[in-house]
Structures are given as C-alpha cells and as structure tokens.
N, C-alpha and C positions, 0 to 999 in steps of 0.2 A: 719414205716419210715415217712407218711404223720403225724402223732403227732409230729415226733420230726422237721421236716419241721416250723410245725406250729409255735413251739414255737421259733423259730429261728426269725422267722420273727416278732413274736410277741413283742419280746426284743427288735431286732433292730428298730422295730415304736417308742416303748415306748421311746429307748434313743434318738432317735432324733425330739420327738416330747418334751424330756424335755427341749431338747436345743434350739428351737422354743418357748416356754412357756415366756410371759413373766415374769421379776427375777429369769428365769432359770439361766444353766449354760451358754446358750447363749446370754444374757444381754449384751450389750457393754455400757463402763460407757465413755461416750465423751465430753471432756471439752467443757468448756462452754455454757452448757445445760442453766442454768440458764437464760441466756443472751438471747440465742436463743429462748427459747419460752416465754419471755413475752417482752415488751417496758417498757424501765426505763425512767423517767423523771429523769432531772437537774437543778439545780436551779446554774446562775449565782454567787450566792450571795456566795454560797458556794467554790466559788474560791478567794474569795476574801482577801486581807492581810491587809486592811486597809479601814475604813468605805468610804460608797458611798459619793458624793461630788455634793452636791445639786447645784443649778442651778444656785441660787446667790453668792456661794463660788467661781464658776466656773467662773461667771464674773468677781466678782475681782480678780480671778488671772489672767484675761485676763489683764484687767486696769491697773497691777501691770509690765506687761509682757514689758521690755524692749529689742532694737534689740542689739546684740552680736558683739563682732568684728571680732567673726569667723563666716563662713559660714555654721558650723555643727550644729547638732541638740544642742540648750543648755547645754539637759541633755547628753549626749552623746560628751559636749565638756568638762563639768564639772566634768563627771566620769571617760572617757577615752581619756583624750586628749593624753597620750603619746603612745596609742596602736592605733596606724596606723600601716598596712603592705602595701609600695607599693607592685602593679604588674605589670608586663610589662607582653607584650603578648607571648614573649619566655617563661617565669616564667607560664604562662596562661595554653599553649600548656603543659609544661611538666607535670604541676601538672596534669591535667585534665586527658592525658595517661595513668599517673600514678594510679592514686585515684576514676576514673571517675564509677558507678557501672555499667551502662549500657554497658561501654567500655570493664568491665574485664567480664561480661557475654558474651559478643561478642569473646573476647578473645578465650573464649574453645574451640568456634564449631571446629578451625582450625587442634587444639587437636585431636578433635572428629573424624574430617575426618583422620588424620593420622594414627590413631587407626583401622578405616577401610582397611584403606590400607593394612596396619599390617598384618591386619586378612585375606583377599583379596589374602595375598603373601605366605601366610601359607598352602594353596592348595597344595605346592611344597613341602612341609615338608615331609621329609623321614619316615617313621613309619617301628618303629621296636616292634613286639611283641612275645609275649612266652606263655606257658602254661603247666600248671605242674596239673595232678588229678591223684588221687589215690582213689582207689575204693573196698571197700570189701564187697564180696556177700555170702553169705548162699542160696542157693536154695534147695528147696525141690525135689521129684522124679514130671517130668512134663511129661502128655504124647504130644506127639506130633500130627503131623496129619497121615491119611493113607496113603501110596502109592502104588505103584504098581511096584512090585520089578524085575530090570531086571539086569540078572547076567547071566555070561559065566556060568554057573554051571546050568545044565539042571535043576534040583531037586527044586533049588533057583526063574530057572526064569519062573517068571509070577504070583507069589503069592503076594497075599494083607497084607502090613505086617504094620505094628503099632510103627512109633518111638517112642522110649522112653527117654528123658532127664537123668540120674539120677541125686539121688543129689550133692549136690559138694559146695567146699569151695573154694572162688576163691579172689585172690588180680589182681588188675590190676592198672598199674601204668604209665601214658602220660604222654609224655614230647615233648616238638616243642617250637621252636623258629623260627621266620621268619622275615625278611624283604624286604619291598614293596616299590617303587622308582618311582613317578612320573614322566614321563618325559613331555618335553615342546611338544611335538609334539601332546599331550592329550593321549599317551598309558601308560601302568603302566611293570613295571617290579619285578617280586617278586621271592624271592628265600629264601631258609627254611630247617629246616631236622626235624628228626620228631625220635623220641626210644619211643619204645612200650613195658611193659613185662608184660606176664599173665602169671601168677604160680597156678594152679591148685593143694589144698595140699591135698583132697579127693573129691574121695575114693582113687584114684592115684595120685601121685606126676606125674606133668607133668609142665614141662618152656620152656615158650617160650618168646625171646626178638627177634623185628624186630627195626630195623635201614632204613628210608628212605631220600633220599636227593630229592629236589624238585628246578627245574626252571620253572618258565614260561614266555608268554611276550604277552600283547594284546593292539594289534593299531588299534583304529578305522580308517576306512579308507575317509570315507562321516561326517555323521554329528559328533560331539565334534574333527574331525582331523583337526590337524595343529597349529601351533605359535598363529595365530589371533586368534582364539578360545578360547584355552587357555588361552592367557592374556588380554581376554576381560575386563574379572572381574578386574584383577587388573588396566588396563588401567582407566575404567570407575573409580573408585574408585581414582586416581589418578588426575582423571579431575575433579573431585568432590573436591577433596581437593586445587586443583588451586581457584576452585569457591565458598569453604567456606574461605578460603584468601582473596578474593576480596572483601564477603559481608563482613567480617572483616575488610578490609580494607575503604570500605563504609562506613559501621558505623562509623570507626573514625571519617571519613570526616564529617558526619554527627553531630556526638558529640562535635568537634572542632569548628564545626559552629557554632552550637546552641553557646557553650560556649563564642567564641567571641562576637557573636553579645549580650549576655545579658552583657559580659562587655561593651560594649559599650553601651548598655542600661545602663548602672551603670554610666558610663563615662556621660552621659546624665541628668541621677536625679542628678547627683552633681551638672552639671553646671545650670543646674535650680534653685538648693537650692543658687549657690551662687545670681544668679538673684533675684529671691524673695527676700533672704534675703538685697540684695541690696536694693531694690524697696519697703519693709520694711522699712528700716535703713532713705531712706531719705523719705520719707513720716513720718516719723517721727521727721526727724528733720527741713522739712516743718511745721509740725506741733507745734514743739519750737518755730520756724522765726516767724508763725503765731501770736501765744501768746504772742511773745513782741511788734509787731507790733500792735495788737490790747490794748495792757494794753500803749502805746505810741501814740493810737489814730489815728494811721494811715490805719487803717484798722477794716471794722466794726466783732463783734462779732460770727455775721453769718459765718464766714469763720473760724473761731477755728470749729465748725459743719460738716463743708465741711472737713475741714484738717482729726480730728475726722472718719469722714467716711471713707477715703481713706487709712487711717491708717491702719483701722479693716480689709477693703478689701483685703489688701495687704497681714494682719495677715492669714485670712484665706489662703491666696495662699500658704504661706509660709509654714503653717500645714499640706496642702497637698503635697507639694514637702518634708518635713521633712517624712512624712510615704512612698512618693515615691522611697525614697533617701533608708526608711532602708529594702525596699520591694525589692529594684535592690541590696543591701548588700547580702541580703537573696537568690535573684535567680542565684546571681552568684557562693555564697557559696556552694551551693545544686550540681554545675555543679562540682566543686573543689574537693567535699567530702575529707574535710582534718582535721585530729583529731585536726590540729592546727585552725583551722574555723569553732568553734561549729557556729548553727543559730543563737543562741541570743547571742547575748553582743559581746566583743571584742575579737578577733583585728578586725577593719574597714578597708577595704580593698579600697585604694586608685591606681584607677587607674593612670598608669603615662605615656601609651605612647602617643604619639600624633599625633591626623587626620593628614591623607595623603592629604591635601590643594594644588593639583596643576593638573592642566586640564589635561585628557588624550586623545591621540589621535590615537584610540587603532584599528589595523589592523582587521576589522570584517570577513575576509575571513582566513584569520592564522588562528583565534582562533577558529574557526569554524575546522579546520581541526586538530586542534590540541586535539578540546573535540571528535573529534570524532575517534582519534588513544587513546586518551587516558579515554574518560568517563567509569568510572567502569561500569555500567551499562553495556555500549556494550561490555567491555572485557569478565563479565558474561556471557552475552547472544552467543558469539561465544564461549567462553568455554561447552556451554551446547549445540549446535549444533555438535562443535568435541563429544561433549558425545554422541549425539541421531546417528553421523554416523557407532561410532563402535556398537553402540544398532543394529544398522540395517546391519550391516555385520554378526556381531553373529545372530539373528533371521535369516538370510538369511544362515547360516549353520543349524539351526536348520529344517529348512523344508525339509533338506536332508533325505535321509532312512539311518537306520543303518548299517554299513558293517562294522567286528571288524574283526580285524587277530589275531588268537588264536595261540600258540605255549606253548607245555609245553614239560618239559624230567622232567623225576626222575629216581631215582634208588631205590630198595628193597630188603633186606638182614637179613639175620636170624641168629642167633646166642644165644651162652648158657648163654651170659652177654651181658651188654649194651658195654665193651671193643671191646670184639671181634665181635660183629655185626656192629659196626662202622668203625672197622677195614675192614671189609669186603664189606664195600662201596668202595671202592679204585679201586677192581676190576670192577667194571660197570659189573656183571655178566648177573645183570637181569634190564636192561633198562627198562623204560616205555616215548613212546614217541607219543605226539599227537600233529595234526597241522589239523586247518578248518579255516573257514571261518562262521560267522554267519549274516545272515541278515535279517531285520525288516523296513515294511511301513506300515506306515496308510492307510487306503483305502482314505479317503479322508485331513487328515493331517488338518482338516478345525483350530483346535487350533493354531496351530504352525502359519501357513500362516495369520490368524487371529494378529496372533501378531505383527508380521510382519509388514501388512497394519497398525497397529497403531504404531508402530514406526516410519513408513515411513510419518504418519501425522503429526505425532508430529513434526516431523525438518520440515516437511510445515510450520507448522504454528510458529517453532519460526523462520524461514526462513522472513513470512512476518511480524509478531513480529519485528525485525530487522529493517525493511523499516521503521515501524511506531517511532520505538524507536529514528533511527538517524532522523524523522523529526521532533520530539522533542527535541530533542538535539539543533538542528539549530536553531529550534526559541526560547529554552530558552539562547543559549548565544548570539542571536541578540538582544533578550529582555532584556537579560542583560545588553550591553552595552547601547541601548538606555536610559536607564535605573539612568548609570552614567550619560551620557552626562547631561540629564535632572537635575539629583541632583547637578551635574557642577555650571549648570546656577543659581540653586536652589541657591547655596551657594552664589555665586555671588549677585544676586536680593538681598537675604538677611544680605548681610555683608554692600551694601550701602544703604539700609532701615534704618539698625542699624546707619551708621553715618548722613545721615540725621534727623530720631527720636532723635539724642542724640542732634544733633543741634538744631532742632525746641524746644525738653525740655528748655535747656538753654534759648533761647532766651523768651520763656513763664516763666520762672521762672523770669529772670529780667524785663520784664515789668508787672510782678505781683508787686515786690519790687517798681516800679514807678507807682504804680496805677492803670495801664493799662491792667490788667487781673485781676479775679477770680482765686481764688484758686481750683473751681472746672474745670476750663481752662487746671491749672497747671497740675491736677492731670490727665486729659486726655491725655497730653502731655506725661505726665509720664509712663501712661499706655501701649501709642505706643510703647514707648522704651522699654519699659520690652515685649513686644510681638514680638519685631523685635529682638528683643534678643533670646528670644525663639525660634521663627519660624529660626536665624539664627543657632541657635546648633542644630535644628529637620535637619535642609538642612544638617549639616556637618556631624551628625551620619548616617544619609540618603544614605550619598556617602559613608563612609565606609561600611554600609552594603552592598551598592552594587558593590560594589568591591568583598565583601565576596562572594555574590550571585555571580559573575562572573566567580571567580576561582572554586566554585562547582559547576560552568555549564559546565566548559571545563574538571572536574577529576581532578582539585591539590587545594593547599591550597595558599591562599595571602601569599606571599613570605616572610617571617618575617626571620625564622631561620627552620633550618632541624629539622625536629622528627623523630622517628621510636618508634616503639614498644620497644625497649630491655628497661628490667627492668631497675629503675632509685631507686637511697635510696638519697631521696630528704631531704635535712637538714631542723631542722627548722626555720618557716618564719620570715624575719628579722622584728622586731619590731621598729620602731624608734617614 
C-alpha cells in the first residue's frame, strides 16, 4: 500500500510541477508582452504627411499672413465655415445627461443598490423542495455484534448469542416533498410528507411502504425575534439605495458643472479670438495708414518698424487664442461625448447663450438654510446615520441569548402500497408530537457586544461628521456669494476701463494723424484696449461661474431649464 501511495504522489508532483515549468502547459501568453518588457522609441518625423517647414519658409508665410474678416481660425473658416453647431445651455444640460461617460457609469450604482435590495427581500421567499432516491443493495451474510440475550423463555435467557445479518437483495425507494415559510416575526414554518418503500426480494419477499406527514413551527424568542430584526437587512439595503441615488445624483451635479463652466470657458476663447483678431486687423491697418503717410512724407520711416512690431505682437496673441479657441472646442466636446462631436474637425461648436449681466442682491441667510435642507452631501450623510441606527438596534438584538420555541406534529403510517399508506394518514392513528424550548449564551458575548460598541461609534462620529460638514456648507455658499458680488464690481471696473481705453486709443490715433504722437504711443493705446477687453470678458465669465459655484453650494443647478435622468434620443445637431 505505501508503494502504491508513493506513486500517487509521485504523479501528482510531476503534473504540477509541468504546469509550473516554464513553456509548460502553465505558460500564460499575455498581450502585449512586447511592449511591456522593452522601451520603444518614436521619431516625430514619422507622423508626418508633408515635409518639415524650415524657419525661413515659416517666416514668410508669416509676412504673407493677412487679418480675416472673420474671427475664426483662417484655416478653420476656409475649410468649415458652414459647420457651426449652436449650443445653448438647455442643449448643454441634455446632451451632457445623455452622452456624458462618467455620468452613465454613475448611472448603475443606483441599479446596483436596487439589485441589493432585491436580493435583501428574498430572505422571505418561500422554499419549496422534494426528493426522490432509489436504491439497490446486494449484501452479503454480515455478522453482527454480541449480546447478551434476555427472553421470557428460561432456556433463552441469559445466553451470549451472535447476530447475524444474512444476505439479501434489497430496493429502497424515498420520496418527500416539503415546504418552508418564513415569517416576519424571524420564525420559520415547515410542513412536508415523506413515502418510504423497502422491498426485500431475498432470501424472503418482504414490503414494506411508510407514509408520514410532518409540521413544525420555530420562534425565536430573544435574539433574531421580531419585525425590526428581520427587516433590518432589507431596511439598511434600502437606505443604501436612497444614498447611491444621491451620490448619483451628485455626480450629475458635478458633471453639469464641470460641463458649464468649460462652456463658458469656450464662451471665453471665442471672445478673445475675436479680440485679437480685432487688435490684429487694426494694427494692421495702422500699419497701411503708416506706409502712406511715410511714402507722403509725413511721417518718418522709423514708424512703418514700430507699426511692423506691433503687428507681429498682435500676430503672436492671435496664435495663441486661435489654439485656445480650438483647445476650449476640444474640452467641451470631451464633456458632450457625441458621435456628432468627433475631437478634431467639425462641427465647431458655437456658444450662443448669454452672461447673466445684472447685479444680485442675494438673501445670504435663505440660501444658507436652503443648502443646508437641500446640499446632497447632508442628505447622504443623515441617510447614513438612519443606516448606522437600525445597524445599532439589530447589533443590540444580537447580544441577546438565544431562546427559540420549537413545535413539531407528524403523523406515521404503514401500508402494502404507497395508496393505501397515505390513505392511512387521514386517521392520525399514530401521532408524533414535540414542543421545547431551546436555549444558548455566551459566557461572555465579548464579539457580539464588540460590535455593537462599534456601531454605536460610527453614528458618533458621523454624528460629529455632521456639525463639520454643515460648517462647510455655510462658508462655501457665504463664499460664494461674496464671491459674485466681487465679480459684480469686477465686471463693472471693467466695462468702463474698456470705454475709457477705447477713448484714449482714439484720441492717440488722431493726434498720431496730426503729428502729435508716435506710433509706438499708438500701439500702447491700443494695447490698453485689448487688455480691458480682455480683463472685461475674464470679469463676465467670472460672474457666471460663480453663480455656478453658488447653486452647487446650496444642492441645485442655475436655473436654466429642468433635467432629469430619463432617457432622452436626442436628434442630430443642427448644422447651420
């Protein structure tokens, strides 16, 4: 027996040490190996569609580079001038719901938790089962053990006598069917019958069918009894699902913002590009006035140099707001995700609502008590407190001792067929009837109780969780408002900078025309103005994002138009 041990194990090493081997049959072939063990170089060059474009080519096509009478990108007005898609912030919101990835992964959990639930409620599911075997035996003659034999028959009693099995041919054949019935109160209810037949066909023909019916019923009485107990599980699982809704519904809030404010970041590199592009266009045609003034003699040659500079300067500005312009295209498309908005090329998405320009003078005590009935955040956070109190009423039955009330009746009946032993249930001849009580403690329960105390910490501490969260709340929508206000003023400062700058240009460009200034005078002038320009479209995006930021500090969205989740089959985007 230890030889054939041996080799048993001998096998079993060898095949699993083939599978271990490397190029065994244990080998796993994992894509991109390649990649993974060594560093590739790239060459530039090799992306290329059209040779490189040396430095003095590059200049003159700068030289050559005239300003547009649009404000879009050249190439970008020459290849697609007629695919523009407005958007309005309604259009914004739905596509965004719609298309957005991070939103429709957000989308599940709520799924997910319902699915809990589900499963949660299924505890209560009625089970019904049955079982059929059949069995046939040959046994041989067995002997038995000794005993010690006592019989009314003097002769009999007291002798040590020796059972003997003999042999025999036997079928035996079960059959039961049962079912078991939860109730709420955490006892179970089960009731069943049961046919039995053993046919013995040697050495003697002997049958025998039993028939039993079966009740029983067991309540705990201390720990798992009662309603709250029982539907702890589904409760908790239930609050769970409130609270993957909320961070569901966070997230949007979250996604919706982001996505506004890079439109409005978009809304932003436009009005820049048109600036530039303005601030271009006449620095250029300073630049003309220049040239005939100088070939007229009214102005010396050094200022076509100046004009010259101011030109280039501009150019440069204008290159960087042309890549700002298609880099805010880009991160607004990303937030869309819309088969109709590949990254590159077109349509160019034209923002078209417009800044909310008018002072507010916003109740800071309302909206304080309105983020703090409604900021998801705290809605979360007292949804998960109701969780931790039923967590701590179930632990609080659980350090109970056990005490169940047992009841069972059957009946048992015998007969020549499985007919007439069933039949034979009817009379209750031969009852079987039990009723106890069982009970079970820990000596010291230290697990249970154990648990307990850390349920009971946990609602502590999202208890003071709580305090800290709503005094975050109140200073980000104080902060918020101050916020506006600031951008308020912002806007304002900056709307009469702009009409002052636009005045002072003017009046530097006409007493450039009478002598009285420098072109490089001019171009200062001109500067201001494209800066108060600027700084006024930073101040008016400024205030809509804090408007945004305001209504994510109180829990809703800037009031545009309603959204909701339900699916939306959004046609495609108008082209004009």
């Amino acid at each position: 027996m230890s030889v054939v041990i041996r080799i048993l194990m001998f096998l079993v090493i060898g095949v699993t040490g083939c599978n271990l081997m490397p190029g065994g049959p244990g080998q796993i072939d994992l894509p991109y190996d390649d990649a993974v063990s060594r560093l590739r170089q790239q060459s530039l060059d090799d992306a290329l569609i059209a040779e490189p474009t040396t430095i003095d080519q590059g200049l003159e096509n700068i030289r050559q580079r005239k300003p547009t009478e649009k404000s879009e990108p050249p190439h970008v007005v020459q290849t697609f001038e007629q695919d523009i898609m407005p958007l309005s912030i309604e259009d914004l919101r739905l596509m965004v719901l719609h298309n957005n990835l991070d939103l429709q992964v957000s989308l599940l959990d709520p799924e997910i938790a319902r699915t809990r639930v589900s499963a949660e409620e299924g505890v209560f599911d009625v089970l019904i089962g049955g079982r059929f075997a059949y069995r046939h035996r040959n046994t041989p003659r067995i002997d038995g053990p000794l005993v010690d034999f006592t019989s009314a028959n003097s002769a009999l009693d007291g002798q040590i006598v020796k059972l003997t099995e003999l042999d025999q041919r036997r079928e035996l054949i079960d059959m039961d069917i049962g079912l078991e019935i939860p109730l709420p109160t955490g006892g179970t209810i089960s009731v069943g019958g049961l046919l039995s037949q053993k046919d013995i066909k040697e050495p003697q023909r002997f049958d025998q069918v039993l028939a039993a019916t079966r009740f029983s019923f067991s309540q705990p009485l201390l720990r798992n009894a009662g309603t709250e107990t029982s539907f702890a599980s589904i409760r908790i699982a239930r609050v769970g699902q409130r609270v993957s809704q909320v961070r569901t519904n966070l997230a949007a809030l979250r996604v919706l913002a982001g996505a506004e404010k890079a439109y409005w970041r978009l809304y932003a590199a436009r009005r820049f590009l048109d600036v530039r592009t303005d601030q271009y266009r006449i620095a250029f045609e300073n630049l003309e006035m220049v040239r005939q003034r100088v070939a007229q003699g009214l102005s010396p040659r050094v200022e076509i140099t100046r004009s010259e500079l101011g030109v280039y300067e501009r150019l440069e500005a204008l290159i960087n707001a042309e890549t700002a312009w298609r880099l805010g295209q880009r991160d607004l498309k990303v937030h869309l995700n819309s088969n109709h908005l590949p990254l590159r090329g077109r349509p160019m998405i034209e923002a078209t609502a417009k800044p909310r320009l008018a002072g507010l003078d916003l109740d800071a005590d309302a909206l304080v008590e309105r983020a703090l009935k409604e900021r998801l955040e705290l809605i979360e956070l007292e949804l998960q407190i109701v969780r931790d109190g039923i967590e701590i009423g179930f632990r609080e039955n659980q350090i109970l001792p056990i005490a169940n009330l047992d009841f069972r009746y059957g009946t048992l009946e015998r007969g020549n067929s499985f007919g007439t032993a069933w039949e034979s249930l009817s009379d209750f001849n031969n009852p079987d009837f039990r009723a106890g009580i069982t009970f079970e403690m820990p000596l010291t329960n230290q697990r249970r109780r154990a648990q307990l105390d850390e349920a009971m910490l946990i609602r502590t501490q999202r208890l003071a969780s709580k305090q800290s969260r709503e005094l975050m709340v109140r200073r980000e929508v104080l902060d918020a408002i101050d916020v506006i206000e600031r951008n308020w003023q912002r806007v304002l400062a900056a709307r009469q900078n702009v009409l002052v700058a636009g005045v002072n240009y003017d009046a530097e460009r006409r007493q450039f025309q009478q002598g009285m200034r420098t072109m490089r005078e001019v171009l200062e002038a001109l500067t201001e103005l494209g800066q108060a320009q600027i700084r006024e479209i930073n101040a008016i995006v400024d205030y809509q994002v804090a408007q945004i930021d305001l209504a994510f500090a109180s829990g809703t969205l800037l009031g545009y138009a309603r959204v909701d989740f339900d699916p939306l089959e959004l046609p495609s985007p108008t082209i004009r």
